[in-house]
TORVO-737627 format. One record per residue (C-alpha): residue in three letters; z, y, x. Coordinates in nm, 3 decimals, m for minus. Layout:
N
    r        Z        Y        X
  ALA        Z        Y        X
...
end
This chain:
564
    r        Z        Y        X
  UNK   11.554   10.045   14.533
  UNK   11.754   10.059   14.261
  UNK   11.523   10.194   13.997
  UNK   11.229    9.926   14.124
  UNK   11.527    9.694   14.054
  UNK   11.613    9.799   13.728
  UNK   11.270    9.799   13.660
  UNK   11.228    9.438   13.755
  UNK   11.495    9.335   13.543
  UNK   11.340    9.468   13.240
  UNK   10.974    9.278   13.352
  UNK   11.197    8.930   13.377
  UNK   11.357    9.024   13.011
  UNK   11.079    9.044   12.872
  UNK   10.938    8.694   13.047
  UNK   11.274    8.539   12.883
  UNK   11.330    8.453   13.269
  UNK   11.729    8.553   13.202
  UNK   11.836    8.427   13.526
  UNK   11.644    8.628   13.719
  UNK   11.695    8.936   13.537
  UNK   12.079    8.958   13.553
  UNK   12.026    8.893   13.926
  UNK   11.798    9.193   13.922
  UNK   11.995    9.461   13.719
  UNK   12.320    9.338   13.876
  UNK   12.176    9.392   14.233
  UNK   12.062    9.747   14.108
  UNK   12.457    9.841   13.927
  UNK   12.572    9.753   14.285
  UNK   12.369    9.978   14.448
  UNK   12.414   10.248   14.192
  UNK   12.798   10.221   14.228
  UNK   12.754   10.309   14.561
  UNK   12.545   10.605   14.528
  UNK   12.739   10.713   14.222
  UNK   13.056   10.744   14.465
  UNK   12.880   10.978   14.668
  UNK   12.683   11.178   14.397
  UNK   12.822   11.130   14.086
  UNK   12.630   11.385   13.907
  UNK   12.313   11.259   14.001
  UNK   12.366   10.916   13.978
  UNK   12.618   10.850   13.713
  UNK   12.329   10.874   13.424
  UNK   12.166   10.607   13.618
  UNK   12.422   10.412   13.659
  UNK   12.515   10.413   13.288
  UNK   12.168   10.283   13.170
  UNK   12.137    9.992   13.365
  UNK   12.507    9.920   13.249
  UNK   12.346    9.959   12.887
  UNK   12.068    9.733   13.030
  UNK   12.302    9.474   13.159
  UNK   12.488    9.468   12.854
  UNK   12.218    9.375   12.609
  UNK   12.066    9.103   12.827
  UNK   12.413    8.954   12.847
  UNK   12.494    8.994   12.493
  UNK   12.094    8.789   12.444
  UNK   12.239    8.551   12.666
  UNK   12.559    8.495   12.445
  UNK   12.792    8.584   12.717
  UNK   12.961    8.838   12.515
  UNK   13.289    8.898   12.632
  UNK   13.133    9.042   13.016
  UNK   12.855    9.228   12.796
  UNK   13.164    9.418   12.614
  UNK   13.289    9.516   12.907
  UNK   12.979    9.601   13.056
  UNK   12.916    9.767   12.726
  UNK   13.286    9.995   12.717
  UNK   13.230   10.126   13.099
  UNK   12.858   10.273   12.970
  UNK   13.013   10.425   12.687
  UNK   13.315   10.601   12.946
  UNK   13.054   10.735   13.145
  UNK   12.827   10.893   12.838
  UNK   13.106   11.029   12.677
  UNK   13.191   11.211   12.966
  UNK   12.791   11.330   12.992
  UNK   12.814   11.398   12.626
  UNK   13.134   11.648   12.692
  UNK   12.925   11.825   12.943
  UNK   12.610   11.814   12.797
  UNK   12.607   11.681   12.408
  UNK   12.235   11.730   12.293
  UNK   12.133   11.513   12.581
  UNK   12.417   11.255   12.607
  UNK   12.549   11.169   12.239
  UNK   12.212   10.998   12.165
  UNK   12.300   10.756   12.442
  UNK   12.667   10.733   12.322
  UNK   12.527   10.690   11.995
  UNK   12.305   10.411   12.175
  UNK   12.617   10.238   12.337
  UNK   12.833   10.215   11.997
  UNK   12.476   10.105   11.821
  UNK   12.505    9.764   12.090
  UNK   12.901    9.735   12.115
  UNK   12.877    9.732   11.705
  UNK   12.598    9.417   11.714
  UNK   12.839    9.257   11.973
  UNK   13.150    9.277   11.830
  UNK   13.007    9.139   11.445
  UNK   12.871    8.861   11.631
  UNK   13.232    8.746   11.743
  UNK   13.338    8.839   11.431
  UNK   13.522    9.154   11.490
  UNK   13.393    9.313   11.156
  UNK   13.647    9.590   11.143
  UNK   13.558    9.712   11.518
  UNK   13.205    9.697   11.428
  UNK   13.213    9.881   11.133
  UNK   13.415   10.162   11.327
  UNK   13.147   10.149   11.624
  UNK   12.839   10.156   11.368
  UNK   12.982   10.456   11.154
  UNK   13.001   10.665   11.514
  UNK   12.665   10.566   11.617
  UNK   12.534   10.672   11.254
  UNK   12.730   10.985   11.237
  UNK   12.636   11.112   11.569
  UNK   12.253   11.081   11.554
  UNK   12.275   11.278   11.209
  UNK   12.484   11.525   11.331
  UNK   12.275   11.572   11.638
  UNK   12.104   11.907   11.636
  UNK   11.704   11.750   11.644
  UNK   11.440   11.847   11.420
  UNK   11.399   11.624   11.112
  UNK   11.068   11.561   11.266
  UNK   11.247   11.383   11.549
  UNK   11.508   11.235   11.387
  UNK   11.370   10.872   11.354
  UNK   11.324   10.790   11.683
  UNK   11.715   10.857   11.726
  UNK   11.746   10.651   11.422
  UNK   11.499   10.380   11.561
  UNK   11.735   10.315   11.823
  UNK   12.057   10.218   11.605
  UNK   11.870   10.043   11.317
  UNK   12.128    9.757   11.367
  UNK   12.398   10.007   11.288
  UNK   12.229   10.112   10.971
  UNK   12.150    9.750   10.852
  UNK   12.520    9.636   10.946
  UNK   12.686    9.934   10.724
  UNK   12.399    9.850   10.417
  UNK   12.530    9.523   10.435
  UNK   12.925    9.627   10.394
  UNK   12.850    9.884   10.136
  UNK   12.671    9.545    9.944
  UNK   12.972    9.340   10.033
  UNK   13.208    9.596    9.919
  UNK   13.003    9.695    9.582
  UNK   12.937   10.042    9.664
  UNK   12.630   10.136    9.509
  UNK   12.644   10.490    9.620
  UNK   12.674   10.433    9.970
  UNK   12.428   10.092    9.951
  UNK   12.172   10.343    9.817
  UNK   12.240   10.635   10.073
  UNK   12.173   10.397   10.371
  UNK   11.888   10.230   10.161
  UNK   11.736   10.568   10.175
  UNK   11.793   10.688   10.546
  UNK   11.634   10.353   10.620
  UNK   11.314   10.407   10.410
  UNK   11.265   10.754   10.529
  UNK   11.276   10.895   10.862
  UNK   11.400   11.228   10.798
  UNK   11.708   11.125   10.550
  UNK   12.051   11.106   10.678
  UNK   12.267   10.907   10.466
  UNK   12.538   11.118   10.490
  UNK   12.354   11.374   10.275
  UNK   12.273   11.113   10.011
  UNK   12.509   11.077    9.719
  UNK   12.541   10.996    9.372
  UNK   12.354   11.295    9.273
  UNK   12.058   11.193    9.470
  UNK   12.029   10.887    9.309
  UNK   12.093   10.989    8.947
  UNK   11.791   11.230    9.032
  UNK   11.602   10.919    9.154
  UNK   11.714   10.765    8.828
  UNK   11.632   11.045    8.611
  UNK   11.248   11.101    8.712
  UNK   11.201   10.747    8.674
  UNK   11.336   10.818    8.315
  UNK   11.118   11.088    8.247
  UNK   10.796   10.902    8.358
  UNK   10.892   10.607    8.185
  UNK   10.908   10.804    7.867
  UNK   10.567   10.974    7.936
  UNK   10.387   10.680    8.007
  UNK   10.493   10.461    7.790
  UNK   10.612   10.217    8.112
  UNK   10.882   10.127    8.265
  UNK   10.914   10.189    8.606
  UNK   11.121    9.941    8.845
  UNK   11.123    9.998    9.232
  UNK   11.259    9.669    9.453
  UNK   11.408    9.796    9.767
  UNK   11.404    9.516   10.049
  UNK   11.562    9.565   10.367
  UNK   11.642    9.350   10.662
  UNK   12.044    9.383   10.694
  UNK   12.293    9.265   10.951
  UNK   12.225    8.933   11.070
  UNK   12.020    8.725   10.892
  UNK   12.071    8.897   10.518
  UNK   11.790    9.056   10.323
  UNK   11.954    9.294   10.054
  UNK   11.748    9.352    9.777
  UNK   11.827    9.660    9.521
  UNK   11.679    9.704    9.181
  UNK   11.671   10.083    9.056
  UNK   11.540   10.210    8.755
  UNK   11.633   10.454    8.495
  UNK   11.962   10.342    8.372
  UNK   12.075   10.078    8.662
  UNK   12.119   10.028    9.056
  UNK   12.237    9.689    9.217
  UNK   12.209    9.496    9.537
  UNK   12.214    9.200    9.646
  UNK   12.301    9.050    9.991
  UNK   12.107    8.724   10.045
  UNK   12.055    8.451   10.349
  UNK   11.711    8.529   10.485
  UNK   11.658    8.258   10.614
  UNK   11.459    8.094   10.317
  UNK   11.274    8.350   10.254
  UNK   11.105    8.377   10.592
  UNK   11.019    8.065   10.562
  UNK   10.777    8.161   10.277
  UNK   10.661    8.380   10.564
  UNK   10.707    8.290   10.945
  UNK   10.573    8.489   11.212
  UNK   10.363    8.638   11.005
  UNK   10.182    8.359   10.914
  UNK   10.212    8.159   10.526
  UNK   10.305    7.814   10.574
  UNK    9.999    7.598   10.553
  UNK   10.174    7.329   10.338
  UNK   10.066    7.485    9.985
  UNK   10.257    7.260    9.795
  UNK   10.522    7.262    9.965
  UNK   10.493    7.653    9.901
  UNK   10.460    7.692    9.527
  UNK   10.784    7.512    9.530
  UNK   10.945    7.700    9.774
  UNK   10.854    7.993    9.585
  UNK   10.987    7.867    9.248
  UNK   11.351    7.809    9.445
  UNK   11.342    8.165    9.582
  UNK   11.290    8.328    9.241
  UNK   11.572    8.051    9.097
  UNK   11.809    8.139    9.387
  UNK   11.777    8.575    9.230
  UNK   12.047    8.670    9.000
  UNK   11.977    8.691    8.650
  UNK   11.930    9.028    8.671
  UNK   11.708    9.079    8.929
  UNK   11.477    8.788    8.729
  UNK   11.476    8.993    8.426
  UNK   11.410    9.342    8.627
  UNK   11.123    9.172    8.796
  UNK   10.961    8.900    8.535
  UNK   10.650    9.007    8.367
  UNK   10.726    9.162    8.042
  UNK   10.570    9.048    7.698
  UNK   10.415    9.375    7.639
  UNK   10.295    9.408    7.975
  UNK   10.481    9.773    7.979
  UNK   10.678    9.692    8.320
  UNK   10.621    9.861    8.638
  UNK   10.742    9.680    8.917
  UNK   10.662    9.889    9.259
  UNK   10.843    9.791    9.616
  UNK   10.971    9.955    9.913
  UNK   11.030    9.730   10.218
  UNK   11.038    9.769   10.578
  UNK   10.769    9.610   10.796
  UNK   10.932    9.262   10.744
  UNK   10.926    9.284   10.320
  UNK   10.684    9.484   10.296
  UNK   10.439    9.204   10.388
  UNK   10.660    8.962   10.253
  UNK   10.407    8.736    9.977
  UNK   10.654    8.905    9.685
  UNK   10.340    8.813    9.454
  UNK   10.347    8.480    9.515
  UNK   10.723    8.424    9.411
  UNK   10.665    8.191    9.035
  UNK   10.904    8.291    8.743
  UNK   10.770    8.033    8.566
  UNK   10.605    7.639    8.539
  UNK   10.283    7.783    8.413
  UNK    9.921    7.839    8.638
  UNK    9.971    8.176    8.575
  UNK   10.312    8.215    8.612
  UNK   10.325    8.453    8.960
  UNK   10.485    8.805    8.963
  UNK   10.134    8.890    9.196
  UNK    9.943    8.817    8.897
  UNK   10.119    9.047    8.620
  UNK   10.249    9.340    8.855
  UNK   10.062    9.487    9.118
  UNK   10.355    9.559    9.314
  UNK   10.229    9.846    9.524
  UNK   10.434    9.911    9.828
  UNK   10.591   10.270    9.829
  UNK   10.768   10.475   10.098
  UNK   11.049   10.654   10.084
  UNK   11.213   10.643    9.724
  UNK   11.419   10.956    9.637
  UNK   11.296   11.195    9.377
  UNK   11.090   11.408    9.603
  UNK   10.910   11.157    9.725
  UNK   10.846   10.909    9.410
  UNK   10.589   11.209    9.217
  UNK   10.248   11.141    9.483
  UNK   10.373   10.761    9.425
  UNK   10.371   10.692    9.092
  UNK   10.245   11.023    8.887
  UNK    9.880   10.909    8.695
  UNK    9.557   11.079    8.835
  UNK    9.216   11.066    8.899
  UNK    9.069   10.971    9.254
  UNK    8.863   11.209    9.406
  UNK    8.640   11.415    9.173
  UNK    8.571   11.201    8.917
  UNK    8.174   11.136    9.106
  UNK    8.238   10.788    9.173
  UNK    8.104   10.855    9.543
  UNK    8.156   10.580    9.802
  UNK    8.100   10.531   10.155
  UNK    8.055   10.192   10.333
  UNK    8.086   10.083   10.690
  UNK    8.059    9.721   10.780
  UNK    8.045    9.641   11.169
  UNK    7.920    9.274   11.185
  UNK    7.698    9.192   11.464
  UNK    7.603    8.916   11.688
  UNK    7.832    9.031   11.927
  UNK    8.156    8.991   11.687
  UNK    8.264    8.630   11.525
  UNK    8.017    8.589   11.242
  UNK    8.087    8.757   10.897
  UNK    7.874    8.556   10.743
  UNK    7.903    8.671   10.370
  UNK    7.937    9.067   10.451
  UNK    7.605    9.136   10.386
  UNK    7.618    8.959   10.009
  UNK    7.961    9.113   10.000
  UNK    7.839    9.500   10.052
  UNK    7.543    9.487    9.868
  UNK    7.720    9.391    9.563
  UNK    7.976    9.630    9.658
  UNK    7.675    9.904    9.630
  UNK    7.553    9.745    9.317
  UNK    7.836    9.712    9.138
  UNK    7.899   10.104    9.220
  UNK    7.539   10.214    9.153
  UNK    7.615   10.037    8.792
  UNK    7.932   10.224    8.716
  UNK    7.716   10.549    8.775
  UNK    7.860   10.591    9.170
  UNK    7.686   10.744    9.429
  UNK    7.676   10.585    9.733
  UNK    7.658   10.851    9.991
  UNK    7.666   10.663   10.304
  UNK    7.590   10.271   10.386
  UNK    7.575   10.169   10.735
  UNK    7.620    9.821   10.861
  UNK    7.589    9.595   11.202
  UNK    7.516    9.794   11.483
  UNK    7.497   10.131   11.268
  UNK    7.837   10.110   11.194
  UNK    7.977   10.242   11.520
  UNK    8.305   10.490   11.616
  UNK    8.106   10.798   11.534
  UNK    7.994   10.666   11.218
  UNK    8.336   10.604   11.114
  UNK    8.432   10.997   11.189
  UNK    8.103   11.123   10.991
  UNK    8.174   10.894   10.662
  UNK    8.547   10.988   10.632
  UNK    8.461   11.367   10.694
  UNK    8.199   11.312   10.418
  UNK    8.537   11.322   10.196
  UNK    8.364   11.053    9.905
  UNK    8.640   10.899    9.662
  UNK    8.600   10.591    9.803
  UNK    8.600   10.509   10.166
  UNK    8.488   10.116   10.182
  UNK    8.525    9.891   10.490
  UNK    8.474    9.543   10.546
  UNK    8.484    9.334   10.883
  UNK    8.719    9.306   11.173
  UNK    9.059    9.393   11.238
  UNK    9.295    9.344   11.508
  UNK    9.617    9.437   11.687
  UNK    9.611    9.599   11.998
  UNK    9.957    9.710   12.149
  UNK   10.166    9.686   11.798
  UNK    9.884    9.880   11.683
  UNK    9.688    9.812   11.411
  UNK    9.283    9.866   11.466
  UNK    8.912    9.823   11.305
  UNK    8.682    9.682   11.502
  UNK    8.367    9.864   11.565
  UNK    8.024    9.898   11.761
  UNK    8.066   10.153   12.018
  UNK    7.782   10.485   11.978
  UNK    7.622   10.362   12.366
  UNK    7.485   10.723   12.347
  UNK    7.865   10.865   12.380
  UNK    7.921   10.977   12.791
  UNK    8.112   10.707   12.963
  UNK    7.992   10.404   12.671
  UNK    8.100   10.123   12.889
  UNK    8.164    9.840   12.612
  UNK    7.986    9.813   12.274
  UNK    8.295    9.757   12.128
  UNK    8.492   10.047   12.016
  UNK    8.837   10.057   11.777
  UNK    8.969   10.325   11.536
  UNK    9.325   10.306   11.460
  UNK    9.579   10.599   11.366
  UNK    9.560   10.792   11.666
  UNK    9.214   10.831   11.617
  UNK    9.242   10.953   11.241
  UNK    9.525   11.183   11.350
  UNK    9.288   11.324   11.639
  UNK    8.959   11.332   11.337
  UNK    9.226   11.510   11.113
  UNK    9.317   11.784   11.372
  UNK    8.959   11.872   11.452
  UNK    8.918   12.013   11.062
  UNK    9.021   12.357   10.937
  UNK    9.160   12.229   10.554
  UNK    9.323   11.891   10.440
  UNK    9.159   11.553   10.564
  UNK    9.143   11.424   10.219
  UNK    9.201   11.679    9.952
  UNK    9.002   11.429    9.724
  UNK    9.294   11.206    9.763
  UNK    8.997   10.868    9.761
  UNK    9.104   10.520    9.795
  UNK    9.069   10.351   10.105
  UNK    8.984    9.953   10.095
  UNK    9.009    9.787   10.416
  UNK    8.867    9.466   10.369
  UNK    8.965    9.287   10.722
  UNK    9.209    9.095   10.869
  UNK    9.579    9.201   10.967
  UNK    9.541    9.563   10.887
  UNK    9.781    9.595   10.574
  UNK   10.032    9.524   10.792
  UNK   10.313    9.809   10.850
  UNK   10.514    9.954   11.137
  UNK   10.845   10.159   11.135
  UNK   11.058   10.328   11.380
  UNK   11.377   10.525   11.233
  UNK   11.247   10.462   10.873
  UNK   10.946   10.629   10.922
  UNK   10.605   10.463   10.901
  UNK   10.396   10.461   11.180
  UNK   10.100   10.205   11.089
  UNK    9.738   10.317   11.004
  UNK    9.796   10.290   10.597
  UNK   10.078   10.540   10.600
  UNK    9.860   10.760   10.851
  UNK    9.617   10.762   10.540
  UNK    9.814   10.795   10.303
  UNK   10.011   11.094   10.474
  UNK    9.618   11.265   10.522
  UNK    9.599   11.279   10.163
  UNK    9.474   10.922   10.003
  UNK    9.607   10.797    9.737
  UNK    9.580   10.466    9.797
  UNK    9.522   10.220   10.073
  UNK    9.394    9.810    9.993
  UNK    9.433    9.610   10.257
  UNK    9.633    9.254   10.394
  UNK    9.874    9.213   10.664
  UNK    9.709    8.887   10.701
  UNK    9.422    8.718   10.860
  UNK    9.170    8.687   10.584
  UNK    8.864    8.458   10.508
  UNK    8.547    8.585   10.456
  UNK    8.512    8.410   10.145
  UNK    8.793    8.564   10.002
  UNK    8.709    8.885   10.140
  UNK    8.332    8.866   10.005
  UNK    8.523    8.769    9.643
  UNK    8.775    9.089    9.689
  UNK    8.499    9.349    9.718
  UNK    8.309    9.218    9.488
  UNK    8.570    9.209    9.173
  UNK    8.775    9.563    9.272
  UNK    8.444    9.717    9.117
  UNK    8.378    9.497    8.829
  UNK    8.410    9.709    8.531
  UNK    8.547    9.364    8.329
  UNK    8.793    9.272    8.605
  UNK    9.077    9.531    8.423
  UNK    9.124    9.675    8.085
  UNK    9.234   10.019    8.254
  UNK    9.100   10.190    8.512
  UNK    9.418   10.244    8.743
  UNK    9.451   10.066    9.049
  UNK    9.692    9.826    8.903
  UNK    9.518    9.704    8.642
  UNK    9.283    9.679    8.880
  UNK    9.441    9.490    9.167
  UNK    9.583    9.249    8.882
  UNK    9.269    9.181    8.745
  UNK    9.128    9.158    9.135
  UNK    9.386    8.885    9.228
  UNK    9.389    8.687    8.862
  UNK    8.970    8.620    8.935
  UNK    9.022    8.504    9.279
  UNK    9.378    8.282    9.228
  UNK    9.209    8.087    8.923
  UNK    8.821    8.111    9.002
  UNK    8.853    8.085    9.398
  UNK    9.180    7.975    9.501
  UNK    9.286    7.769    9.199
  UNK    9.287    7.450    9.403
  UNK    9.650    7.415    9.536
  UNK    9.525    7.177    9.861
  UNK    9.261    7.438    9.950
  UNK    9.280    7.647   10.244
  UNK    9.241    7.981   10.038
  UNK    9.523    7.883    9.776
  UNK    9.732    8.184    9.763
  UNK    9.531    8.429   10.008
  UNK    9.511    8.634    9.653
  UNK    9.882    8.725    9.715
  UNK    9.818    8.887   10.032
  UNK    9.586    9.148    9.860
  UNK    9.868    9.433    9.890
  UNK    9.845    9.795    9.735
  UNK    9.971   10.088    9.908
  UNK   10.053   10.450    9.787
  UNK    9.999   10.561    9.407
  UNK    9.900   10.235    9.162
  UNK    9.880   10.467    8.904
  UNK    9.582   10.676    9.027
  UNK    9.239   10.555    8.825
  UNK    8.905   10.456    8.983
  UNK    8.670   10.773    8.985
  UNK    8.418   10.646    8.735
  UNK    8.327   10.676    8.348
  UNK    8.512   10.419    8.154
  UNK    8.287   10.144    8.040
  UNK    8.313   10.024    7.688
  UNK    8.662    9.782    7.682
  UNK    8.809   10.022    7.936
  UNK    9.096   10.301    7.899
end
């Protein structure tokens, strides 16, 4: 009775029916007192989680000084599990202080938070788990880690903003390992690939902090800062995943945001004269689909970071991690072979301009001296099709038509093989799960060609993290050897998306050949031949074309005369 209540209570929390639910979990802590009297060993771990339970949905509904109690007798009864039996309990004490910490900065007990969130960070990095498990302990006291990044900001300690920066970009970094050293290693590769290619390299860390901050850090080779801002403005540029449909009301919005950065951060980010400024970014799910191209530096058309720096979003950002970022090379082989897959049917919401858009795509290949080894579309374009082309391992892997989410989990649409046992729908999906599964079926590397992946289609550039590890489709990719993913976290017309495919070959779209140039070059065709016109519907959808993974890698064709 008291699980099916507990369970009840979590059904009614996530209806927002409050009410209900603390009537639920209260009734199941009564009857779990009870049968903790009697068996305390069995029933005490219970008992402590719907505490825990109790405690958040009382600290949602602003009753905060019941939830602390609520919150203090969960943590008595895990530390004395965790004394007992510490690799199963301190993660839930850990948990507890994680909660307690959010609670007691909302009433404004800083100093007791900050001593709660250090003890939930220091015990799920001192926890004897495999690095390979370590995020999902981490997942579960993000608000820890965001609180302390914010008080290292406030308190101007680079070193220790940078150490939590890190363990909250990758999944396997504990920030108690992190240190001056690491970063002056961070600092000194950028130095030494600055100074080979002639450019230098910037990375923008954005992080969602405590509260409602977004702390922003610029590091390159001779400087580290952050910055503790009111998010609140920004989001606004950005809500719910959606880009406010006013467009004027947007360009000006994003000429305050870039007025509201410290001078510094304006001259680390605005386009240089002689264009030899890399600007890359590492976000979490929020800024990493944050519009950052759209934000205007200047009064001029032309006048958007988006159009002068590709911005590519990166990972994690220490030194280990920065060389399969931002190191040139060549896609694939150097063959220029492609494979397309475009799912439109009858069946799906008409893609009216897909067929135009891939047969350009295949032209404007063909011309470059490509090969395109596979090209199926409509019905041909089905799950299995999707398995043969990427195991075909061409430099380019091309797709263009519909994406969705499906359980926080980002999908292409497809046309189900009806000769597959058990083919109940025509509709089929392939999302990371499936490209882990294709991956595990082969003997060597999925994509030892390292190819670029374009996913022309709605919503799938978007990213997921849990513990500072990505767990989206792009970083699935990316971790299977590509080099580099295209793709927006937004819905996107087909009009734009015919436009897209057809400029990202376009030998005169970039005077290089790296994807940088080329995403530039991409975006500065469609903002002032296609979206130019500020009342338009498409105005800005150019700053949603987002690069993942290495910027610096070049397109896998001859250069064309013009080209580098």
């Amino acid at each position: 009775v008291a699980m099916t209540l507990n369970n009840l209570g979590f059904v009614l929390l996530d209806l927002r029916d409050f009410s209900s639910a603390r009537t639920a979990l209260e009734e199941a802590l009564e009857f779990e007192r009870q049968l903790a009297a009697e068996q305390p060993v069995v029933y005490r771990p219970n008992m402590a989680m719907t505490l825990n339970n109790l405690g958040k949905l009382l600290y949602i509904m602003h009753d905060f000084s019941v939830a602390r109690t609520i919150f203090e007798e969960a943590l008595d009864i895990y530390r004395q599990l965790a004394e007992e039996q510490p690799n199963v309990y301190l993660q839930n004490v850990s948990m507890i202080q994680n909660n307690l910490g959010m609670l007691l900065r909302d009433v404004g007990n800083f100093q007791a938070a900050r001593t709660a969130c250090e003890e939930a960070v220091e015990l799920v990095e001192i926890m004897l788990c495999p690095d390979i498990l370590l995020h999902l302990a981490k997942s579960n006291i993000s608000g820890a880690y965001g609180f302390l990044l914010a008080e290292a900001v406030a308190a101007g300690s680079i070193e220790m903003a940078y150490a939590f920066s890190v363990a909250m970009r990758d999944g396997q970094a504990r920030s108690g390992a992190i240190g001056l050293s690491e970063l002056q290693a961070t600092q000194a590769w950028l130095k030494h690939q600055s100074e080979q290619d002639g450019i230098s390299y910037r990375i923008l860390v954005a992080n969602s902090a405590s509260g409602d901050q977004l702390v922003l850090g610029i590091i390159d080779q001779t400087d580290c800062r952050f910055i503790s801002l009111q998010s609140e403005a920004w989001v606004t540029l950005f809500p719910s995943d959606k880009i406010i449909e006013n467009h004027q009301t947007r360009r000006q919005l994003a000429r305050e945001l870039w007025q509201s950065l410290p001078d510094a951060f304006q001259a680390a980010l605005a386009p240089a004269q002689d264009n030899k400024q890399f600007v890359a970014i590492s976000g979490d799910s929020v800024w990493s689909a944050f519009p950052w191209e759209l934000l205007r530096f200047g009064e001029g058309v032309e006048d958007y970071l988006g159009l002068h720096h590709a911005l590519p979003r990166l990972g994690a950002i220490q030194e280990k991690d920065l060389l399969s970022q931002l190191s040139l090379s060549e896609l694939g082989q150097g063959s220029g072979q492609i494979t397309i897959l475009a799912p439109f049917d009858t069946r799906f919401p008409p893609l009216t301009r897909v067929i135009d858009e891939i047969e350009s795509v295949k032209q404007a290949v063909e011309a470059r001296g490509g090969i395109v080894v596979s090209y199926a579309k409509g019905s041909e374009a089905s799950d299995l099709e999707i398995e043969r082309q990427l195991s075909l391992q061409s430099d380019i892997f091309y797709y263009s038509g519909h994406g969705t989410i499906v359980h926080e989990e980002e999908l292409l649409v497809l046309h189900r093989d009806m000769s597959a046992q058990n083919a109940l729908t025509s509709v089929a999906y392939f999302g990371k799960e499936h490209l882990i599964r294709l991956a595990k079926q082969r003997d060597d590397q999925m994509f030892p060609q390292h190819p670029i992946i374009v996913l022309n289609s709605c919503v799938i550039g978007r990213t997921r993290q849990a513990g500072g590890a990505r767990e989206d489709l792009i970083s699935t990719f990316l971790a299977l050897g590509a080099s580099a993913v295209i793709a927006t976290a937004l819905p996107i017309d087909d009009v734009v998306g015919k436009a897209l495919g057809e400029a990202l070959f376009d030998p005169k779209i970039a005077q290089t050949r790296d994807l940088a140039s080329v995403v530039v070059g991409t975006r500065r065709r469609l903002a002032m031949e296609l979206c130019a016109d500020v009342d338009s519907s498409s105005w800005g959808a150019w700053g949603m074309i987002h690069l993942h993974g290495n910027a610096r890698a070049t397109l896998p064709f001859n250069p064309t005369p013009g080209e580098q």
